[in-house]
C-alpha positions in Angstrom: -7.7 -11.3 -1.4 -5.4 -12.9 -4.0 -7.9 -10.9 -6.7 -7.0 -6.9 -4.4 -3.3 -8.1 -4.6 -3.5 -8.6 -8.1 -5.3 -5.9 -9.3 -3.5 -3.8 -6.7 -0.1 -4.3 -8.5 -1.8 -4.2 -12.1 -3.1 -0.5 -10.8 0.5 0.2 -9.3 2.2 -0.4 -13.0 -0.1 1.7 -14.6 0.5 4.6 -11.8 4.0 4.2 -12.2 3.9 5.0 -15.9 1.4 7.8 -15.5 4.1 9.4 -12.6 6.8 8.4 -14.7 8.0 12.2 -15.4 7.3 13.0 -11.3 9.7 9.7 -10.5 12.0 11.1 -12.2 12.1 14.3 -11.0 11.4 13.1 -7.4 15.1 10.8 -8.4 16.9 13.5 -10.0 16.3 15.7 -6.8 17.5 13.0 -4.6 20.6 12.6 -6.4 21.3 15.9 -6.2 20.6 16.7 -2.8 23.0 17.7 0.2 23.1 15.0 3.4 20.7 17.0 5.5 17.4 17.5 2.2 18.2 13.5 1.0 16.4 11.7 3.8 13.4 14.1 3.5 13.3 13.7 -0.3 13.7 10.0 -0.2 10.8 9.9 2.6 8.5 11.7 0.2 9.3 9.2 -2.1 8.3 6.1 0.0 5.2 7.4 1.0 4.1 8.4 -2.6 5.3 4.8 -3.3 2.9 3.5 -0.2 0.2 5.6 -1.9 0.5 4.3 -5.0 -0.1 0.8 -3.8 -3.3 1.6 -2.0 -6.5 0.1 -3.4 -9.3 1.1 -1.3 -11.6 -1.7 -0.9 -15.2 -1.2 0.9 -17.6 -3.9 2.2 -20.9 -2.8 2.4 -22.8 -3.4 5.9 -19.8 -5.5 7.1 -18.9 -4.2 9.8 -21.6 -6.2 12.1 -22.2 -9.8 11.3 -20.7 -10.7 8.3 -17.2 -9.6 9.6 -17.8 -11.3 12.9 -18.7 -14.3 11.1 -15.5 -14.9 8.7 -12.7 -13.3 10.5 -10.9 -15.9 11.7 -10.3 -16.8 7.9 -10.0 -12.9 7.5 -7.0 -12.1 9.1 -5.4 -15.7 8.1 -5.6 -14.0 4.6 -4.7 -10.8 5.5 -1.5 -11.9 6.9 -0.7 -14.1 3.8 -0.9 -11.4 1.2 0.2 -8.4 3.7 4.1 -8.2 2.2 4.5 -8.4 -1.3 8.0 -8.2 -1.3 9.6 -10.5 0.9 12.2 -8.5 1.1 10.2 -5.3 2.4 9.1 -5.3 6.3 6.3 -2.9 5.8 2.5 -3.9 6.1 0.5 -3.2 2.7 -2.4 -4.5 4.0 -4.3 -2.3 6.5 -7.9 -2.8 8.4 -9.6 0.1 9.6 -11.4 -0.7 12.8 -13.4 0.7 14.8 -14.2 -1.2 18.0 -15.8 -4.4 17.0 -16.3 -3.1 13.7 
């Protein structure tokens, strides 16, 4: 986990220089805008935040046993590297389940 979280914030960097120009623009607009378009615009720019800060990560088969297996120390790590800002309340950390999978 502490390997995603790193290489999650090392992907980040280089998406914020490659969205640099859109950032910008994205900033500009919010400055610019009237009371009611503001909150909208800076919405849009939270969740293209959140989606820069995704890193998909896949395990293959373990859904069934594996999972079953280690998740007790699982979710222990989950919850220690869910915020990286300690500042922030959101979850960055997100497990797809379906069931007992």
């Amino acid at each position: 986990m502490k390997y995603l979280v790193e290489m999650a914030q090392v992907v980040y960097e280089e998406l914020l220089i490659k969205y640099s120009t859109l950032i910008e623009r994205i900033d500009k607009q919010i400055s610019g805008a009237d009371k009611n378009r503001k909150p909208k615009i800076i919405k849009l720019k939270e969740e293209f935040n959140k989606w820069m800060r995704e890193v998909p990560t896949i395990g293959f088969n373990s859904a069934k046993y594996d999972c079953n297996i280690m998740k007790k120390y699982l979710y222990a790590t989950l919850n220690k590297y869910n915020n990286r800002d300690e500042s922030e309340e959101k979850d960055y950390i997100q497990v797809l389940k379906t069931g007992n999978s």
